[in-house]
VMD Tcl script that draws the C-alpha trace (Angstrom):
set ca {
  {0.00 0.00 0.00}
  {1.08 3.52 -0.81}
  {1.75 6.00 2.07}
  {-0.70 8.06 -0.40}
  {-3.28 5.44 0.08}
  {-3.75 5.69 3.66}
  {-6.66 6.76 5.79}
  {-5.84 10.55 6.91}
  {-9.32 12.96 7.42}
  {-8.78 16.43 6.94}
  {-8.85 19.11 9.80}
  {-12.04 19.99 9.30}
  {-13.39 16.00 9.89}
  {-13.97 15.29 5.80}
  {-12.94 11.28 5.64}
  {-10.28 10.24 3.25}
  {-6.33 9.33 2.40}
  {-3.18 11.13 2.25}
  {-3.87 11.66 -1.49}
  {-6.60 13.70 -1.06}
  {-4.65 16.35 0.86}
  {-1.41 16.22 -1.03}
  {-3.85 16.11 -4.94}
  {-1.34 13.88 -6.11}
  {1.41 16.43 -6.13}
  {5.05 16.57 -4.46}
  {4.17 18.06 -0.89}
  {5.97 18.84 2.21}
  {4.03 17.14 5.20}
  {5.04 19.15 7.85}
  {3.94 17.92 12.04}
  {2.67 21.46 12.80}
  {1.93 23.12 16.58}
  {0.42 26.28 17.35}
  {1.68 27.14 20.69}
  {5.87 26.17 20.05}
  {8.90 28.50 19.87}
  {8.79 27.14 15.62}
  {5.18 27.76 15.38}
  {6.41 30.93 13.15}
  {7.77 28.88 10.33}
  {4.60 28.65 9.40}
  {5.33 32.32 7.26}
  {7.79 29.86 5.66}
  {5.51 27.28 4.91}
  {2.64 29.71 3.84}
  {5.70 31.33 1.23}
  {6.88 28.05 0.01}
  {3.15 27.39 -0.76}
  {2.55 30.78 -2.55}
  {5.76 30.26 -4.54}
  {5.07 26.61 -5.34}
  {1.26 25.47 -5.81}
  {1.36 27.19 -9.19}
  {3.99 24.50 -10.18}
  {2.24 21.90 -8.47}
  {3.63 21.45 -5.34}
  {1.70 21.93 -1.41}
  {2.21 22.17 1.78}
  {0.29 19.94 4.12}
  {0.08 20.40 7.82}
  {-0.13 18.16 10.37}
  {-1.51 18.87 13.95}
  {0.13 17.16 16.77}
  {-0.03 17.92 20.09}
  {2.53 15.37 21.48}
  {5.68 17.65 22.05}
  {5.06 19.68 25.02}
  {1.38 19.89 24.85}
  {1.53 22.62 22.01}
  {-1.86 21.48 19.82}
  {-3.77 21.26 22.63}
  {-6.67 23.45 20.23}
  {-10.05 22.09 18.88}
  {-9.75 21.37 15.27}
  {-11.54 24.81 14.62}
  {-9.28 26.51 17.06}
  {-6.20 25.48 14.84}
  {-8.17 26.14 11.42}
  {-8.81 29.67 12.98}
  {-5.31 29.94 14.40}
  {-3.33 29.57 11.09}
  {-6.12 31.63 8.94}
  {-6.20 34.34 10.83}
  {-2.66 34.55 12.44}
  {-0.67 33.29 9.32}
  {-3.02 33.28 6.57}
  {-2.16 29.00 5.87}
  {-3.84 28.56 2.71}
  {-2.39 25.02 2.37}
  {-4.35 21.94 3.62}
  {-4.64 20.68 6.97}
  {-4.96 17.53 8.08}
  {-6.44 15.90 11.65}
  {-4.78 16.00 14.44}
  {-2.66 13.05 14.86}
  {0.63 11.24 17.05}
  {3.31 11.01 15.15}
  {5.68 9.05 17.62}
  {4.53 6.30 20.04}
  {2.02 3.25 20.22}
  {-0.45 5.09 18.81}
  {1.25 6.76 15.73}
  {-0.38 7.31 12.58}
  {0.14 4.91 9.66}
  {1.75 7.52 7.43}
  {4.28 8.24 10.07}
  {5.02 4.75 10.88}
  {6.19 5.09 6.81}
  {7.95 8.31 7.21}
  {10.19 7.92 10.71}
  {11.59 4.94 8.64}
  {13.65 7.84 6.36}
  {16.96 9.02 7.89}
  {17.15 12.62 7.65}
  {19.64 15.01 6.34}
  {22.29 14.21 9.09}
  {22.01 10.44 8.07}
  {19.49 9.63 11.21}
  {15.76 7.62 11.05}
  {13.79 6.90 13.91}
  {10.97 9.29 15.89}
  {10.14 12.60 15.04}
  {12.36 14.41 16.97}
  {9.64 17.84 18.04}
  {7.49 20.01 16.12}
  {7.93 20.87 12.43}
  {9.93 18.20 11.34}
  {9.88 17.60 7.72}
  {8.82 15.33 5.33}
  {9.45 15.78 1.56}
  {7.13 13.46 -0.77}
  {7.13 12.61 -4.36}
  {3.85 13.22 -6.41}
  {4.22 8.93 -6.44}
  {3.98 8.98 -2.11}
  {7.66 8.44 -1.82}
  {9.49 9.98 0.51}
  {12.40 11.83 -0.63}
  {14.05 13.81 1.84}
  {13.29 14.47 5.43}
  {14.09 17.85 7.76}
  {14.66 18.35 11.34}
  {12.38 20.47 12.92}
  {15.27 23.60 12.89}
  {15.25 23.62 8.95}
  {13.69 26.81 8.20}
  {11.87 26.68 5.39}
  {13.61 28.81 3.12}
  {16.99 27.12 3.50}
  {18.19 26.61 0.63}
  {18.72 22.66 0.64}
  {14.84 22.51 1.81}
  {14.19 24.83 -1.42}
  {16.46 22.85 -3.81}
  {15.21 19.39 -2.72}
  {11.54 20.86 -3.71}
  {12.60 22.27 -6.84}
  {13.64 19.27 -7.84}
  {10.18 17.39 -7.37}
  {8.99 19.98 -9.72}
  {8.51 19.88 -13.12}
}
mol new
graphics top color blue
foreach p $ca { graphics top sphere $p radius 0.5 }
foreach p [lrange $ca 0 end-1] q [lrange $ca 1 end] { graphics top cylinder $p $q radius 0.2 }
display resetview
């Protein structure tokens, strides 16, 4: 089964897989928290989708309130959160774990990739990076402290692009 293929509702409770949030584009799922010290990559994130969707690339965020208790919102609270403190146009999923007995599916996939410094295993905190293929496959994968306009994050989209 594809990583694309799995079950993944969006944030605002609509049933259905990865592929429905990602549209069958490259995207960069991104483990997103409203209340962290990184919460304002999400500029970043909002710029890289500006820049990108045009060329068929998105952004997808993922709520996760298992790194210091900083998602503890309602799914509206976070939709209203990023709208009106960031403007996130790009989609958001549920609010899943992404480490732990009860991780997600797709994450039990992506924690499998080593990351730029060679090293696989849990997400390490909040915005950690995952960099997929329009085919589900993982390509790259970013600690939480890549900003998003660093220019191996940038380059390593580009190159998903067509």
């Amino acid at each position: 089964m594809s990583i694309l293929d799995a079950p993944l509702a969006k944030l605002d409770g609509t049933l259905g897989t990865l592929a429905d949030l990602t549209g069958g584009r490259p995207a960069l799922l991104v483990n997103v928290a409203s209340k962290c010290g990184l919460t304002p990559q999400y500029t970043g994130l909002e710029e890289l989708q500006e820049t990108y969707a045009g060329r068929g690339f998105t952004v997808v965020g993922v709520p996760c309130n298992q790194f210091g208790g900083q998602e503890p919102g309602s799914a509206e609270e976070i939709a209203e959160f990023c709208s009106a403190t960031y403007g996130v146009s790009f989609p958001m999923s549920e609010k899943v774990e992404v480490n732990g007995d009860g991780r997600h599916p797709i994450y039990q996939q992506l924690v499998e990739t080593p990351n730029e410094k060679g090293e696989a295993g849990d997400v390490q905190w909040n915005f950690e990076k995952f960099l997929l293929a329009a085919d589900g496959s993982v390509v790259a994968r970013f600690n939480p402290g890549v900003e998003p306009h660093d220019p191996i994050l940038v380059s390593a989209i580009e190159a998903q692009l067509s």
